[in-house]
BALO-185982 format. One record per atom (N, C-alpha, C, CB): y, x, z. Coordinates in steps of 0.001 Angstrom, whole numbers, plus 524288, in hexadecimal, padded with zeros to 5 digits. Glycine has a CB too. Layout:
YXZ ...
//
This chain:
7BCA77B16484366 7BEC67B2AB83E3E 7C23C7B78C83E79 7C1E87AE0483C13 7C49C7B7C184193 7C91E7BB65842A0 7C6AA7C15384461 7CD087B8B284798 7C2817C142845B4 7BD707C5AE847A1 7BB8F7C86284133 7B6907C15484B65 7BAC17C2DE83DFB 7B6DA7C54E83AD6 7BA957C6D0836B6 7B1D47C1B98390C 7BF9D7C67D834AC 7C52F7C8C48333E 7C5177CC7B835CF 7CA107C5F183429 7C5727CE3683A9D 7C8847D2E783A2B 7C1C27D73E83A90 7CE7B7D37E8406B 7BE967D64083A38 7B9557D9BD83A5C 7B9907DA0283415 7B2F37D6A983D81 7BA1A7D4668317C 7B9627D5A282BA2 7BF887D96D82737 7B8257CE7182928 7C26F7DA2582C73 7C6BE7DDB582AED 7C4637E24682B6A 7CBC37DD7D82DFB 7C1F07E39383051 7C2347E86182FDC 7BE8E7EB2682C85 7C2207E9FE83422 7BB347E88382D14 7B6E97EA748274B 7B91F7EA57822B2 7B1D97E6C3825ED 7BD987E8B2820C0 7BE687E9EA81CDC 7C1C17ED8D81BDE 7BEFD7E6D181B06 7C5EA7EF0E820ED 7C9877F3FE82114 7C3C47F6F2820EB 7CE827F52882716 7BF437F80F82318 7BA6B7FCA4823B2 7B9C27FD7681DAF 7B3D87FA6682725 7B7B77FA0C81B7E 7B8897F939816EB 7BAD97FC768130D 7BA6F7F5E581716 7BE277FB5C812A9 7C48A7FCFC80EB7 7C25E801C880EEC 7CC367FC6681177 7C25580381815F7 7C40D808E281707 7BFFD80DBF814C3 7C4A18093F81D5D 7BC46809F5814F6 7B60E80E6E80F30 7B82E80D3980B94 7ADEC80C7280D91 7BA3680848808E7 7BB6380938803C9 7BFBA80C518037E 7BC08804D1800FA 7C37780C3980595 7C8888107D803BA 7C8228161D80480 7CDAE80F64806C2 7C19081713804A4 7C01381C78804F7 7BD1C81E3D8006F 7BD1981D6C80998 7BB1F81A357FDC9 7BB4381A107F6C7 7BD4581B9C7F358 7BBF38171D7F4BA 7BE9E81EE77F0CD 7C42781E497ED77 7C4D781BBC7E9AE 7C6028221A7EB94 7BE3B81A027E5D0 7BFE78140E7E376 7C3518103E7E565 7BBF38110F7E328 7C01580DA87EA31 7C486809B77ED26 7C81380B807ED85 7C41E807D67F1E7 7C94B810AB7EE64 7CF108127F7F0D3 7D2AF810637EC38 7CFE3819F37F1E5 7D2598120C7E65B 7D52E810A77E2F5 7D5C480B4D7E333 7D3B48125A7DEC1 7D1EC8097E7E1B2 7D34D803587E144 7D61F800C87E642 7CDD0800067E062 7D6BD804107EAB4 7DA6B801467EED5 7E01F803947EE84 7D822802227F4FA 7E0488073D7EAB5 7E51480A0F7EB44 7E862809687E4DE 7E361810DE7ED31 7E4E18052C7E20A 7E7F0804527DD93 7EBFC8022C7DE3A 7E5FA802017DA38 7F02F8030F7D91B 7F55E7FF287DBD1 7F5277F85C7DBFE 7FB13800657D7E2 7F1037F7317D8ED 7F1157F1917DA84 7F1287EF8E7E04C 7ECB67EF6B7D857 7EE997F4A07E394 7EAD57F3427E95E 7ED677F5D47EDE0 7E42A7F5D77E94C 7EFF87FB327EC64 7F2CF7FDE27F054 7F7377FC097F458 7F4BC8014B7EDD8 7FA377F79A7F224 7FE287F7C67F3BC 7FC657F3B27F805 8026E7F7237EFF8 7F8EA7F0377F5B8 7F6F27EAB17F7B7 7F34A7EE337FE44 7F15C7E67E7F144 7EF1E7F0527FD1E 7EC667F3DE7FF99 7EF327F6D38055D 7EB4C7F7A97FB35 7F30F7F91B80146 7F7E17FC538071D 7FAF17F7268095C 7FE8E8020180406 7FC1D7F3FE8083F 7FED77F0EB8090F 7FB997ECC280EE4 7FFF87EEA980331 7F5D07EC2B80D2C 7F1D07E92480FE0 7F2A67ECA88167B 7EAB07E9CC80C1F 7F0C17F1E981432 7F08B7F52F81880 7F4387F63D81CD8 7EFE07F8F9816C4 7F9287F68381B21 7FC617F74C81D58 7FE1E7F38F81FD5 7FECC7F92381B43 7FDE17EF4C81DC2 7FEC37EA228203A 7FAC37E859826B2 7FD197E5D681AD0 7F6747EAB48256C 7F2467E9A5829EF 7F3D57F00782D8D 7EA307E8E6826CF 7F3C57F1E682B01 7F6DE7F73B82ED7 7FB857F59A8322F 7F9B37FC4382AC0 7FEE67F27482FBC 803797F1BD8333A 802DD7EF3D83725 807497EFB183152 7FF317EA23837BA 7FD1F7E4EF83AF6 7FB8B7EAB883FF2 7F6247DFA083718 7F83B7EE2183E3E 7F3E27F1C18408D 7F78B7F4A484469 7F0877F60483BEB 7FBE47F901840AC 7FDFB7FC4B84471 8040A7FAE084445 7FC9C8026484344 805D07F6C68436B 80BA57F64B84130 80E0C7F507846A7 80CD87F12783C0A 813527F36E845E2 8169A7F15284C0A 8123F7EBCF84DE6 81F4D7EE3284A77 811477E98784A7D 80F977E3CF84E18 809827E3D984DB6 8123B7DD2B84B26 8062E7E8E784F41 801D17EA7285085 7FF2E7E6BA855B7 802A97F03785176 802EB7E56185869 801B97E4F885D5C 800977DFBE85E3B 805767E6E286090 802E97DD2685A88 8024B7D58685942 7FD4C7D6D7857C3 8069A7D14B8538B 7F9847D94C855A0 7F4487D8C58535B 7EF857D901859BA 7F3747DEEF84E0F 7F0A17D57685C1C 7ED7E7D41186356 7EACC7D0FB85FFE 7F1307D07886A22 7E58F7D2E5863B8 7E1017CF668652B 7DD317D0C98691B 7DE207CE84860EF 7DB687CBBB86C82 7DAF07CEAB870C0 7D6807CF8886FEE 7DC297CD028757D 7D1EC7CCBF86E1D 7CCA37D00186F4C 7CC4F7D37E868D8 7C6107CAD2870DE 7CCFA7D6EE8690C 7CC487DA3486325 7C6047D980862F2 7CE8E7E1F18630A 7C37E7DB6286422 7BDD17DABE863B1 7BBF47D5A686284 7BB5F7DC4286836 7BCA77D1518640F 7BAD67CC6B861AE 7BCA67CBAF85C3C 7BC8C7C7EA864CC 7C16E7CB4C85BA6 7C2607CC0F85791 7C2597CFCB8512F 7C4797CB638593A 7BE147D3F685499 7BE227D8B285091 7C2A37DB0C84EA3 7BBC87D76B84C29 7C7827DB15850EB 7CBFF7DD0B850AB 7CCF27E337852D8 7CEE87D95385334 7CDFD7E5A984F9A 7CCBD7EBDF84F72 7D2F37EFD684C93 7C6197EC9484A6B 7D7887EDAC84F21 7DAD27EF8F84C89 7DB307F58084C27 7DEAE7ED7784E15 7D9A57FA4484FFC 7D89A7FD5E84E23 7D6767FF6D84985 7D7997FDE485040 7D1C47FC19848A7 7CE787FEAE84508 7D0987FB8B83EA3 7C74A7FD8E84728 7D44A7F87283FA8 7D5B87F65383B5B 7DBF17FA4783904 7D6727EF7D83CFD 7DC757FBCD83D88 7E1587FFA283C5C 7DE39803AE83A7A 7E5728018A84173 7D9568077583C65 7D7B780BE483987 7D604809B283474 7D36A80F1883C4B 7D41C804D5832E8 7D257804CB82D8A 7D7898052D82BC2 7CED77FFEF82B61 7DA588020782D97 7DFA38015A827C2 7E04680733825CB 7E7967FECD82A30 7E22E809FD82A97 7E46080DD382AA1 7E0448117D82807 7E65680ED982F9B 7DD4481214828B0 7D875814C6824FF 7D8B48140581ED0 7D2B181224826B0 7D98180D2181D11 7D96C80C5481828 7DE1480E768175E 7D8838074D81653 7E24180E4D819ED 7E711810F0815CA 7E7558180B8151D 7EDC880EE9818CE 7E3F6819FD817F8 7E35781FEF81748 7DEFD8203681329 7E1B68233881CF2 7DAAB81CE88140A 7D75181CD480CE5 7D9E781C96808CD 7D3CD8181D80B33 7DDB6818FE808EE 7E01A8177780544 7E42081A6380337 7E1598138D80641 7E70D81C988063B 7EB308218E80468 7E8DC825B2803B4 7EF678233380808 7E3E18260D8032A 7E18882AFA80057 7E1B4829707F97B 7DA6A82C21802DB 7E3098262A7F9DA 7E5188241C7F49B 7EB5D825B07F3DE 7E45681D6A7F46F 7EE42828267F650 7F1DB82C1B7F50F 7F710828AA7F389 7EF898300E7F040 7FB4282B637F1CB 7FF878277F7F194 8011A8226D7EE8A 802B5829EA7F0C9 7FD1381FA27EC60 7FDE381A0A7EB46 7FCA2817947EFD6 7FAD1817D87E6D7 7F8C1817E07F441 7F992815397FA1C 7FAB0815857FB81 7F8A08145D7FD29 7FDB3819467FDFB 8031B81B1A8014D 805C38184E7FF20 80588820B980163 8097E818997FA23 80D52814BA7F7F3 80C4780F0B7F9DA 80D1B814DA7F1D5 806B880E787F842 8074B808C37F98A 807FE8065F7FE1F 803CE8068E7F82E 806D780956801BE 80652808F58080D 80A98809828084E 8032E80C7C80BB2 8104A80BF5807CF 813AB80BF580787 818C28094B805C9 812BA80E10806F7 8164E804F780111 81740802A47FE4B 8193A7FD0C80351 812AA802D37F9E6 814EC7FB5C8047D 8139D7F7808096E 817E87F6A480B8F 80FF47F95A80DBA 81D547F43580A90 8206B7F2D980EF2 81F017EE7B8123A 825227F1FF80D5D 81B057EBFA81058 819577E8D3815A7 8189D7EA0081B3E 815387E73881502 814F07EEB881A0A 8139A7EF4C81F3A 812F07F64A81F80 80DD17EB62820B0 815FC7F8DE81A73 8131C7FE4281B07 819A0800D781EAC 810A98020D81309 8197C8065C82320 81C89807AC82461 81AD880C3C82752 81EE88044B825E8 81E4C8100082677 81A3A8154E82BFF 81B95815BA82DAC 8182981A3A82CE6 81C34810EE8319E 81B858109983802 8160B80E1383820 8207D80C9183B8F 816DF80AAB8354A 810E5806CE835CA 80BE980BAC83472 8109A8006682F96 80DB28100383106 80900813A9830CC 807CD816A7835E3 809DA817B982C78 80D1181A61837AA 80D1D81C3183D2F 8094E819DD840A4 8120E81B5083F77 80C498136F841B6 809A3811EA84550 803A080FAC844D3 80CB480ED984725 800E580F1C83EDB 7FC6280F3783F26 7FA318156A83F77 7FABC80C0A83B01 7FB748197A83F69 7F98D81F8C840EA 7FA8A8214E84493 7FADB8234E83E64 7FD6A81ED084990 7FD4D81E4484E7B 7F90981B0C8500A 801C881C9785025 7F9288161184F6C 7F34D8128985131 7EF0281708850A6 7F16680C7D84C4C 7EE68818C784B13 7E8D481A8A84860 7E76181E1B84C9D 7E8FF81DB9841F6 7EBD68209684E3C 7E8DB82753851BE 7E6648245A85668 7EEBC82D8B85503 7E93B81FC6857EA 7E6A081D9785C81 7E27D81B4185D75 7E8AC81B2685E29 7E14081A0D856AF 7DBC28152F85899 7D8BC817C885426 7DCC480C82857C4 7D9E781C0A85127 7D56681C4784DBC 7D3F5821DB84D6D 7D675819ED84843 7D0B6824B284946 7D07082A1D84C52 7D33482D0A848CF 7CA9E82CBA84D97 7D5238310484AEF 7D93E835AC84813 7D8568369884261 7D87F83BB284AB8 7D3F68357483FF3 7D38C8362E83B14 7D6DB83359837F7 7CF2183586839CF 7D58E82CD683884 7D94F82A658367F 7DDD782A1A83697 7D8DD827BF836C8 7DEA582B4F83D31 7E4BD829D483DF3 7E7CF82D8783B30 7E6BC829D9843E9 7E5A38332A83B0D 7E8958372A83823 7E93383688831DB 7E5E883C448393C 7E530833C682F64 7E4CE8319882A5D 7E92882F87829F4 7E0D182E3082944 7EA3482B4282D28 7EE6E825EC82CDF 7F2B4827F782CCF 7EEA8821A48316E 7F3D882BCE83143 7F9A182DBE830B2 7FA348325F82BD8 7FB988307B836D5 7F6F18347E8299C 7F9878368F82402 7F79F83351821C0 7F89E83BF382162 7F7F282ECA82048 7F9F982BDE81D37 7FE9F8295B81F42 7F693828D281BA2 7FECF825F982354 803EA8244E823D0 809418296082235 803F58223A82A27 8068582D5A82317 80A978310E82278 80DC98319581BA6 80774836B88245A 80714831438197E 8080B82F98813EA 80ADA82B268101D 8045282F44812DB 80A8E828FB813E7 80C1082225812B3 811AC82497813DE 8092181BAB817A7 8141582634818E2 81962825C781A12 81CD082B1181504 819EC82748821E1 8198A82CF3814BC 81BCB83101810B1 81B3D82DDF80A00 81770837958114D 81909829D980A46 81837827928039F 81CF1821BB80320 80F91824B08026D 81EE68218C80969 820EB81E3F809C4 826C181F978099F 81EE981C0080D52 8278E825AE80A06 82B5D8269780A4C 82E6C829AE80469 82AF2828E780EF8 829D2829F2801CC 82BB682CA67FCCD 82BD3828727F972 8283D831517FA8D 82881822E17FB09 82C1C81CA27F983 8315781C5B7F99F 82B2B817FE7FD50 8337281D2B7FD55 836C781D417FF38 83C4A8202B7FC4E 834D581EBA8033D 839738235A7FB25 83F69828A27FA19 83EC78267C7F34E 83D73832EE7FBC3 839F6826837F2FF 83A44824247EB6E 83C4281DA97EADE 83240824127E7D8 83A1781A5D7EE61 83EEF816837EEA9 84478816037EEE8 83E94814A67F180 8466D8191D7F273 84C2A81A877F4D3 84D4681C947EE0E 84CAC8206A7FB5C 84AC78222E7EA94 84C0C823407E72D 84DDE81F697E304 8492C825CC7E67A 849CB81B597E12F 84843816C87DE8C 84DA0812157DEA2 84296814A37E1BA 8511F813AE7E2CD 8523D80E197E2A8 8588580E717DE71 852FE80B4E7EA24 858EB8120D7DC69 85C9C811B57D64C 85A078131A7D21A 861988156D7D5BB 8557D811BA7D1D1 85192812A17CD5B 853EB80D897C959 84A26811FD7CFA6 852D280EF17C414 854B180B6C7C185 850F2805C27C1DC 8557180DD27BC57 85427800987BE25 84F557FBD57C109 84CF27FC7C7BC8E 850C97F4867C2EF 84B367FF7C7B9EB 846327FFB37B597 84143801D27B906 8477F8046E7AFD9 841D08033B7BC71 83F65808847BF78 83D41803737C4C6 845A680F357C1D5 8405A800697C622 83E657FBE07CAFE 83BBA7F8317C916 842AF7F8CC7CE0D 8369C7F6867CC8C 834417F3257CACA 836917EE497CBE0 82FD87F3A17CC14 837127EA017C889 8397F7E4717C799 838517E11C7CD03 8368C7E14A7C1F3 833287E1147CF3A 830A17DF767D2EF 831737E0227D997 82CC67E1237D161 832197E54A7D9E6 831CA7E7ED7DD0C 836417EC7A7DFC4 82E237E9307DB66 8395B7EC5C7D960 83DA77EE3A7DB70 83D917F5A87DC13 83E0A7EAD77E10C 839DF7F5AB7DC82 838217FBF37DC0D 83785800547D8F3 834DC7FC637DCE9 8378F803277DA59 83678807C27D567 82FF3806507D2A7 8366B80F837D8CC 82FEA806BB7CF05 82B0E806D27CAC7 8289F80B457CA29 82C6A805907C583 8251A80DA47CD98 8213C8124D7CDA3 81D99811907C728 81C81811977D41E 81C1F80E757C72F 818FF80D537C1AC 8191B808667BD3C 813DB80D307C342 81DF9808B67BCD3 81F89803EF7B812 81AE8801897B464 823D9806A77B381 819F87FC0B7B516 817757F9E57B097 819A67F5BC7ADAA 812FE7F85A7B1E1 818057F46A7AB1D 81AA17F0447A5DC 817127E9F77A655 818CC7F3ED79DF6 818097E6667A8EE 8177F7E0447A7E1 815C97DFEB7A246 81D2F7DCC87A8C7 811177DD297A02C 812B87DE6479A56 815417D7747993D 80C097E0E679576 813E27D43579BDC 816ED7CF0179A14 81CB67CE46799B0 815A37CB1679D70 81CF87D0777A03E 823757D1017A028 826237D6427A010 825C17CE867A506 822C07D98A79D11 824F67DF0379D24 828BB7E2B37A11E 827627DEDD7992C 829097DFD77A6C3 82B197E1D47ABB8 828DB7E4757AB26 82B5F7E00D7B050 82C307E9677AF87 829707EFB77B127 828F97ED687B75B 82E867F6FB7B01C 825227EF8B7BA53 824877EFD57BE34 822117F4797BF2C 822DE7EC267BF92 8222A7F50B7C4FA 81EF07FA477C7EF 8182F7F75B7C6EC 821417FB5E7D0D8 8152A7FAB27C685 80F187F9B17C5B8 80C447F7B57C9CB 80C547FE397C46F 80F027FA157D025 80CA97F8417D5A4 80F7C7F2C07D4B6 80E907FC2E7DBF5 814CE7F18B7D38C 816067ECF47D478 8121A7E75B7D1A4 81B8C7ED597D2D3 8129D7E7E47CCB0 80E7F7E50C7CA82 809727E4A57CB5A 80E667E5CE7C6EB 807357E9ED7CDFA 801AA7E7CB7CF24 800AB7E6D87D4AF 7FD747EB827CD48 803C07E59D7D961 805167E2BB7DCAB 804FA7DD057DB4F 809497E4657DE15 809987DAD17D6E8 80A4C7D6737D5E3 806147D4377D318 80E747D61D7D3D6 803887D75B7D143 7FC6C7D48C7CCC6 7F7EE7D4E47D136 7F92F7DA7B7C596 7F8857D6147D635 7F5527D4EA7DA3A 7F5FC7CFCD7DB28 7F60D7D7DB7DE90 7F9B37CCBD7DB8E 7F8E17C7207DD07 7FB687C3DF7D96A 7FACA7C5CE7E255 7FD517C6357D4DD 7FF057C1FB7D008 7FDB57C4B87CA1E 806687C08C7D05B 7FB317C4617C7B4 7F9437C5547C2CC 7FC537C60C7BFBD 7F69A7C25D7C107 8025D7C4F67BDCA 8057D7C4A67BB2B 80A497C5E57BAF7 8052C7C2047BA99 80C1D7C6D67B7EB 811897C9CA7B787 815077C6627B9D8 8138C7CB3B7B1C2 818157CA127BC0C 81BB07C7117C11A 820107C6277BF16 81CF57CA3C7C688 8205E7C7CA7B9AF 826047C4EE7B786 826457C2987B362 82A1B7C7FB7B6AE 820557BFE17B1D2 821657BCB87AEB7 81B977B9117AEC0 8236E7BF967A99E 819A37BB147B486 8151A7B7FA7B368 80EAB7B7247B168 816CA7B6627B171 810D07BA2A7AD33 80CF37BC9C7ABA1 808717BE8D7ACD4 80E157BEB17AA9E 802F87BD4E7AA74 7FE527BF227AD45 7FF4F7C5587AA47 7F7B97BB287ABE8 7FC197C8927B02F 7FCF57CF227AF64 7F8007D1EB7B2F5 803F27D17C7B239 7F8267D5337B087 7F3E87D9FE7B27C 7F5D17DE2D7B36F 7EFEC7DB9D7AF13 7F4157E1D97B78A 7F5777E6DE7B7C6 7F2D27EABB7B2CD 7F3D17E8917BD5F 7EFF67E7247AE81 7ED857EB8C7AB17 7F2237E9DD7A5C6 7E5487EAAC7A99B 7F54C7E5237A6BF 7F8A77E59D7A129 7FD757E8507A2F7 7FA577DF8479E06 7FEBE7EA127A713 805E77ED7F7A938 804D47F0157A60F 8081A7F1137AF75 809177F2A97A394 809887F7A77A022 80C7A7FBD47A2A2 80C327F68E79AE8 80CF4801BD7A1D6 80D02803BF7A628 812FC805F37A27B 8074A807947A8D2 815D4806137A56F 81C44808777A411 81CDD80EF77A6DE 821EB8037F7A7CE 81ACD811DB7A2CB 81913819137A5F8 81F6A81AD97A3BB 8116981EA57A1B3 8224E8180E7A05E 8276881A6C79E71 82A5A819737A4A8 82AA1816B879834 82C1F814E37A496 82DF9812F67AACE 82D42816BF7AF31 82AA280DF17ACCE 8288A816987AF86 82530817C97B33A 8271181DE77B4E8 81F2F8170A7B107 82556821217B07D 8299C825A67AF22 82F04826617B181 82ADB825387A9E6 83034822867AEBB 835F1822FA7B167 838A1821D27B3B7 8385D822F47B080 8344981F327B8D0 83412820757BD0E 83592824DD7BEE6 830B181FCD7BE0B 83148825C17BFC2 82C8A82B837C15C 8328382F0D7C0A8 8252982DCE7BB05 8334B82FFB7BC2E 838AD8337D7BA22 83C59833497BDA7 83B86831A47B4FD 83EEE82D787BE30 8445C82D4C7C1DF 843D882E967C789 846DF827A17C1F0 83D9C82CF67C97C 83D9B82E8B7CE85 83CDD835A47CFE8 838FF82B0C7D0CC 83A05835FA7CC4E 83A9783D1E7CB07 841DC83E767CD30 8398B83EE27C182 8438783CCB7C8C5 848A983E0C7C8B5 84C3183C127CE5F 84AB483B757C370 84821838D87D0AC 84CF4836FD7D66F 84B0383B117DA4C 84C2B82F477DA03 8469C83CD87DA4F 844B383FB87DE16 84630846657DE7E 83F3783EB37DD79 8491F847A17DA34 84B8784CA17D89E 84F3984E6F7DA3E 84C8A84D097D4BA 
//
């Protein structure tokens, strides 16, 4: 059983890795319903792959088992360079990841790569990790900015700044748009009152949203 898991893994990282060379699929993997979930998957099996506790992943006969951690590190690492050709909504989201996202954990998967895979990729991998550490860091300085933003401007949920304000229409809460359609991935309904909800009834708050956009203008000046 444990043979035909990890053979039926890797065919499906092979997989992915034609489709995320699509750019139909590409969208539909990089919508915000899917992105965050998507970077989040990846990075998570990246860390097991090249992270500190790499080394707990023993087995002694790899071949019986069809166990191929190399080649499971070049797919990951492959799908997340398809995938950031989808430009800065995957980076963010990959970034987003405090579970398991960090660049060391990128470093040290673009150290592995030069060793076990061939220069094409590995050079791929590290401008992106490079990308990632630079999207992670202008998080960063707009957070640090963010944190005397007024609380019309933070999402209720999350506590965060609101990149794209929408409107609850039952309970007329504002939330950020990633936040809610995170939460309608595994509960249908408005989270503050219950309520059955769709991502096609939010109404979109572009005044807010604005003025946003405006104050952070104005912090960055």
């Amino acid at each position: 059983l444990t043979r035909f898991h990890n053979q039926l893994s890797q065919d499906t990282l092979q997989a992915l890795e034609l489709l995320t060379e699509a750019p139909d699929v590409l969208s539909v993997l990089l919508h915000p319903m899917l992105a965050d979930r998507v970077a989040g998957t990846l990075n998570y099996f990246l860390a097991h792959l090249a992270g500190p506790k790499r080394s707990e992943l023993t087995v002694r006969d790899k071949a019986a088992y069809q166990f191929r951690p190399r080649e499971l590190l070049a797919s990951i690492c492959r799908l997340l360079v398809n995938l950031s050709s989808g430009g800065e909504p995957f980076l963010s989201a990959v970034v987003r990841d405090s579970r398991s996202y960090s660049p060391g954990l990128m470093q040290s998967a673009a150290q592995l790569l030069g060793r076990v895979a061939d220069p094409g990729l590995a050079n791929s991998f590290a401008e992106f990790a490079e990308q990632a550490r630079l999207a992670e860091a202008a998080r960063q300085a707009e957070d640090e900015s963010a944190e005397d933003a007024p609380d019309e401007f933070l999402d209720p949920i999350m506590g965060s700044l609101m990149r794209d304000p929408v409107v609850l229409p039952s309970s007329r809460v504002t939330v950020d748009r990633a936040t809610i359609q995170r939460h309608l991935l595994s509960d249908p309904t408005d989270p503050f009152n219950r309520q059955p909800l769709t991502m096609s009834e939010i109404i979109e708050d572009a005044d807010l949203r604005d003025r946003v956009r405006d104050w952070l203008a104005s912090r960055r000046k």
